[in-house]
VEXDRENDO-263601 format. One record per atom (N, C-alpha, C): x, y, z; residue in three letters. Coordinates in steps of 0.05 Angstrom, whole numbers, plus 5000, padded with zeros to 4 digits. Atoms other than C-alpha are relative to their C-alpha. Last residue first. Layout:
residues N
XYZALA;...
//
This chain:
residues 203
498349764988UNK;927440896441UNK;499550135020UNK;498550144987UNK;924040236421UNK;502150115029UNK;496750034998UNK;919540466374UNK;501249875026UNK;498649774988UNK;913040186366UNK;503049995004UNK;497850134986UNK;912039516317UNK;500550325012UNK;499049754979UNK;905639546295UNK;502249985015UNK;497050094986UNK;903638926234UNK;500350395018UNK;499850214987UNK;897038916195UNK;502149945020UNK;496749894982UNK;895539676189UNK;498949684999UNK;500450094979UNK;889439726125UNK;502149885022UNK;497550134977UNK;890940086070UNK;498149825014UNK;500350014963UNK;885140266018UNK;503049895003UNK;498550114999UNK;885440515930UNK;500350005043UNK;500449974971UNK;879940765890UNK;502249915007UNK;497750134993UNK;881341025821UNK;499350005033UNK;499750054968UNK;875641385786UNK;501949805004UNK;499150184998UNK;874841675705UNK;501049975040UNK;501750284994UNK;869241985689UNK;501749885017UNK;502650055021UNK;872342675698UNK;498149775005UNK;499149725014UNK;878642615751UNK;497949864962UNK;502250045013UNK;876742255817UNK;501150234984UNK;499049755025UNK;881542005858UNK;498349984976UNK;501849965022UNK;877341595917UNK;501650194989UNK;499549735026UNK;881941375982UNK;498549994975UNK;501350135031UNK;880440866035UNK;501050314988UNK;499749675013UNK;885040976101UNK;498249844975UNK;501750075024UNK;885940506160UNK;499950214985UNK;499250255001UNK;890940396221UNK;497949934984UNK;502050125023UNK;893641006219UNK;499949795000UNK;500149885024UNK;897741196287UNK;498250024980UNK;498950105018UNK;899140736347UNK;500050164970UNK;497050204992UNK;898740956412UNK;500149864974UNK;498149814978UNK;891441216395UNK;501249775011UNK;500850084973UNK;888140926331UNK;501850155024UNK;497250024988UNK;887941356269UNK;498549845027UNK;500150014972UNK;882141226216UNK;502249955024UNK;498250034975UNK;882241596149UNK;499549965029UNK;501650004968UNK;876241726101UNK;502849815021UNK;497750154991UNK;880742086031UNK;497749955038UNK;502150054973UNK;876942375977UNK;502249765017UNK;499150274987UNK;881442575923UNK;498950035018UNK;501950074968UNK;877843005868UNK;502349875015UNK;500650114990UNK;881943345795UNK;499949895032UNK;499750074966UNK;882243915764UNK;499049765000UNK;497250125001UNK;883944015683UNK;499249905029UNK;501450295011UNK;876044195668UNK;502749925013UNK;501349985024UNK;877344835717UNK;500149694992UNK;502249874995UNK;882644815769UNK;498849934968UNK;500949895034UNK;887844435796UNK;498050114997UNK;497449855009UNK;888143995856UNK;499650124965UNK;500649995035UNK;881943925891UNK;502850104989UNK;498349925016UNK;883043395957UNK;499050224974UNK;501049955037UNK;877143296000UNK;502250224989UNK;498349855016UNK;878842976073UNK;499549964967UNK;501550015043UNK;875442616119UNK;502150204999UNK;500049665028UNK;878242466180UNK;500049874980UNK;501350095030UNK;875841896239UNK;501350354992UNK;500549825011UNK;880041866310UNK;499550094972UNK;498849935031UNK;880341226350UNK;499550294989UNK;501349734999UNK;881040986419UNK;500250024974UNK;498849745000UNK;883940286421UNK;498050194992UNK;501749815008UNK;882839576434UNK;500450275006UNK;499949774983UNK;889339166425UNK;496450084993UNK;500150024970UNK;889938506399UNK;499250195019UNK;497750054993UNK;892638696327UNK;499849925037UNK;497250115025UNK;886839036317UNK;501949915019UNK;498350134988UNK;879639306365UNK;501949804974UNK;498050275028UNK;877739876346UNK;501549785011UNK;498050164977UNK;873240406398UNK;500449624973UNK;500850334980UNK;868940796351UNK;503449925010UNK;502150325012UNK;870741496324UNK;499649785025UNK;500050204991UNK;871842236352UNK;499049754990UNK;501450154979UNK;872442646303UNK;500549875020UNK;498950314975UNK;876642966252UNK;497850115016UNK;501649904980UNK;875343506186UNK;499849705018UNK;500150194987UNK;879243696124UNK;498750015030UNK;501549964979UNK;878644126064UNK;499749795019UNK;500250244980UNK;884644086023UNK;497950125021UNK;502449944982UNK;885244655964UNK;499649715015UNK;501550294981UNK;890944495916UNK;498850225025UNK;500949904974UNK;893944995860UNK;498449735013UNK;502750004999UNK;898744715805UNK;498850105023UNK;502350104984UNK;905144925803UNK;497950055007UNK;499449834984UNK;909644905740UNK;498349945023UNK;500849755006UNK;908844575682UNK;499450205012UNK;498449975010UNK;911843965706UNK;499850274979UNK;499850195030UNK;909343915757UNK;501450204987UNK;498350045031UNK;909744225829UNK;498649874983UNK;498850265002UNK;903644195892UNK;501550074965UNK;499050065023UNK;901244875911UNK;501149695001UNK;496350095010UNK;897945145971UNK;501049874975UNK;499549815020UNK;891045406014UNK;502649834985UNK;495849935000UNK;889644906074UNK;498450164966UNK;500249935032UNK;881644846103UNK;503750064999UNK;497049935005UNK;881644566177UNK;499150044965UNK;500550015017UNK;875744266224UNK;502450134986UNK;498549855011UNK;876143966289UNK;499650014958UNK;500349925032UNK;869543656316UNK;502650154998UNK;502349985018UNK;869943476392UNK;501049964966UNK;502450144981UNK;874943316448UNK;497650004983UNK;502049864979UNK;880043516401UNK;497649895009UNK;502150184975UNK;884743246352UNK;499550165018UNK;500449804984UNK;888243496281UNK;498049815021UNK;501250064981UNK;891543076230UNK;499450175023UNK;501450324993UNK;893543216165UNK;499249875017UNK;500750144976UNK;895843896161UNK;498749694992UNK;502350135005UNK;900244166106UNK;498649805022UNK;500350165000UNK;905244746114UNK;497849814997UNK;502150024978UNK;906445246077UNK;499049675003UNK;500149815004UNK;911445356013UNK;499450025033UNK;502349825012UNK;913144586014UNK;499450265008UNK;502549964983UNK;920044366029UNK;497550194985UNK;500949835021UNK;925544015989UNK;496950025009UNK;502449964996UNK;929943676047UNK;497550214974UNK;499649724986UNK;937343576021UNK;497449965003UNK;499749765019UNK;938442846020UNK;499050335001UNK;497549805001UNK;940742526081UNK;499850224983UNK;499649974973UNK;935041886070UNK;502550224997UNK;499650284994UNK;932841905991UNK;501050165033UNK;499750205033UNK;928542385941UNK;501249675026UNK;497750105006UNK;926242686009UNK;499849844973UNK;500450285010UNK;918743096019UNK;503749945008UNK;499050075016UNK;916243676064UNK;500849784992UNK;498449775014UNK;912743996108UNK;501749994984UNK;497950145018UNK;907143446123UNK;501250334989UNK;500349815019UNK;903243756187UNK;502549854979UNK;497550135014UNK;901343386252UNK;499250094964UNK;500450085029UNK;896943906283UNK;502449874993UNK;502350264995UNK;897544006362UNK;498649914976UNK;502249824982UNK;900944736354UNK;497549775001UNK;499649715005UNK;905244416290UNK;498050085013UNK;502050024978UNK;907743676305UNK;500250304999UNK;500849884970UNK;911543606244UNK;498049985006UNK;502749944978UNK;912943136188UNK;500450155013UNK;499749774971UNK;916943056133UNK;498350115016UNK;502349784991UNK;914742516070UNK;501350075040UNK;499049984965UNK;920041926047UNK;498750315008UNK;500249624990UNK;918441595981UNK;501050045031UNK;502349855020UNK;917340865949UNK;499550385018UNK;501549784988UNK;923340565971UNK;498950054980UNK;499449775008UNK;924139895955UNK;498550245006UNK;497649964997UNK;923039265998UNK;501550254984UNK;498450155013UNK;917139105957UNK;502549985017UNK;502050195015UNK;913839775974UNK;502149744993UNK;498950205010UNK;917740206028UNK;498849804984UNK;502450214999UNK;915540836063UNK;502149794968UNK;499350055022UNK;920541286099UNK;497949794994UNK;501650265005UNK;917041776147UNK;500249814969UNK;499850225019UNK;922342276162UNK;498449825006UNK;499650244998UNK;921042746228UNK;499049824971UNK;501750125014UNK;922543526223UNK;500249555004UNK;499050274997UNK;926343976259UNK;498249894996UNK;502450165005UNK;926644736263UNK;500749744992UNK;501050104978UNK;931045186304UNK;498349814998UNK;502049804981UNK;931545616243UNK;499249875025UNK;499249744994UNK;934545036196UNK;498250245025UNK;501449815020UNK;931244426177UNK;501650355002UNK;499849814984UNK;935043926225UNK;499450244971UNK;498049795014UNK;932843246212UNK;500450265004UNK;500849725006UNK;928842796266UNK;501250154986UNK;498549764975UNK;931542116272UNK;498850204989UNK;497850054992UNK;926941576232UNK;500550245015UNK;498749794998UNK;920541376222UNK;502149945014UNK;498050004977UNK;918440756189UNK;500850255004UNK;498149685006UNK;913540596133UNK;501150035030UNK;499049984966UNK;912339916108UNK;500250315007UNK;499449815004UNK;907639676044UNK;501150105037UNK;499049904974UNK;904439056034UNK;502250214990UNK;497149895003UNK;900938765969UNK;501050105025UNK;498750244979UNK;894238435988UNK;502850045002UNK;499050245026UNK;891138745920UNK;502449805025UNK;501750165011UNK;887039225964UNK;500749834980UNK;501649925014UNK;893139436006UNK;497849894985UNK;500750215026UNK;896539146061UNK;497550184985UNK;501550015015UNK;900839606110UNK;498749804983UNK;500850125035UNK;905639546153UNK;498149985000UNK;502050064997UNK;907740066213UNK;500349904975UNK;499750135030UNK;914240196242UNK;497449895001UNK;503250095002UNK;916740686301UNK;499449934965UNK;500350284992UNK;923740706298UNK;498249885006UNK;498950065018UNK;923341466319UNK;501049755000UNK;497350044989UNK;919141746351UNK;501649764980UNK;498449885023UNK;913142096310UNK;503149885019UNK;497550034999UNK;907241686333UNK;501550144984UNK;497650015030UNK;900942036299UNK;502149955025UNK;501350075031UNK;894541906344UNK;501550024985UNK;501650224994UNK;897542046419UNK;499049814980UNK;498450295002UNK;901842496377UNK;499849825009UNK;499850175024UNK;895542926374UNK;502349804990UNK;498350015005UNK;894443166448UNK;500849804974UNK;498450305002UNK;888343276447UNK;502550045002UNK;499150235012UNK;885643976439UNK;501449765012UNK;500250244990UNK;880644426471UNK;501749754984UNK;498850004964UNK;878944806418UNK;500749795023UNK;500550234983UNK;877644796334UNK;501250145030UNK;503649934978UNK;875445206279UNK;500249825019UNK;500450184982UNK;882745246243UNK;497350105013UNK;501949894986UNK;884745656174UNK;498249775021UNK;501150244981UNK;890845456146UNK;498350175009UNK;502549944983UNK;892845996094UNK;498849715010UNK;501050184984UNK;900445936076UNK;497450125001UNK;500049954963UNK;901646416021UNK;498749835012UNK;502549924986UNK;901946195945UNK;500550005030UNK;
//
């Protein structure tokens, strides 16, 4: 399926203010069962075409639990693709996927695109939409913040299912909250972060 991003926004932010992407930047997590969870970026990889992407490896337990490719795309930080492990070949999505967008006001953002299985790939619709939020005070710091929603539908017909996602980035440091709702028929699955540990890079 063809990229369609479609943007209603002006006046933007500068959005790596709100997504660190240097590298050796490290953020932990604790989830609603108290569990912790790390994710760390690393050196930028070299995608081909002049293009270059930044690894965000995430770590449960001390084991990897994935590694998601980022860009900074026209003041949208955009996931373009995944890794099985650090080096390995990059396996990129069709078009890219935004996840964070900033502006002095309301930004808003619809994505078009596919996500694999194993029966081939399903269709996904992401409607998403940032703010200005409240002033956060964590880890000592009080910080600027930026609120998105976001409504997952992947699939279609009785087979589709919801993910509601209320995300709060702080500035100079990244995500430093997220609740999530997957919702497929009756059945619901909630699941939050929250940032206890910020260790900026170094570089």
């Amino acid at each position: 399926m063809s990229l369609a991003v479609l943007v209603a926004a002006v006046f933007f932010v500068p959005v790596d203010d709100y997504f660190p992407l240097q590298a050796g930047t490290r953020w932990t997590y604790e989830d609603e069962s108290k569990a912790l969870s790390v994710d760390t970026a690393h050196k930028p990889i070299d995608l081909g075409d002049g293009k270059t992407a930044v690894p965000i490896e995430t770590t449960m337990g001390g084991r990897p639990a994935g590694i998601v490719l980022y860009q900074n795309l026209i003041g949208t930080v955009c996931i373009v693709g995944f890794q099985n492990k650090l080096g390995a070949k990059a396996d990129l999505l069709e078009s890219s996927r935004p996840v964070l967008m900033v502006k002095e006001g309301k930004a808003t953002w619809d994505y078009y695109g596919q996500v694999p299985s194993p029966l081939g790939p399903i269709p996904l619709n992401i409607k998403g939409s940032s703010q200005p939020g409240p002033k956060k005070t964590l880890l000592g710091m009080t910080v600027d913040t930026v609120s998105v929603e976001m409504i997952s539908r992947v699939g279609v017909g009785s087979d589709a299912y919801e993910i509601r996602q209320s995300v709060l980035y702080g500035k100079g440091i990244g995500m430093i909250e997220m609740a999530e709702a997957t919702k497929a028929g009756r059945n619901s699955v909630k699941r939050t972060l929250r940032l206890v540990k910020f260790e900026p890079s170094q570089g």
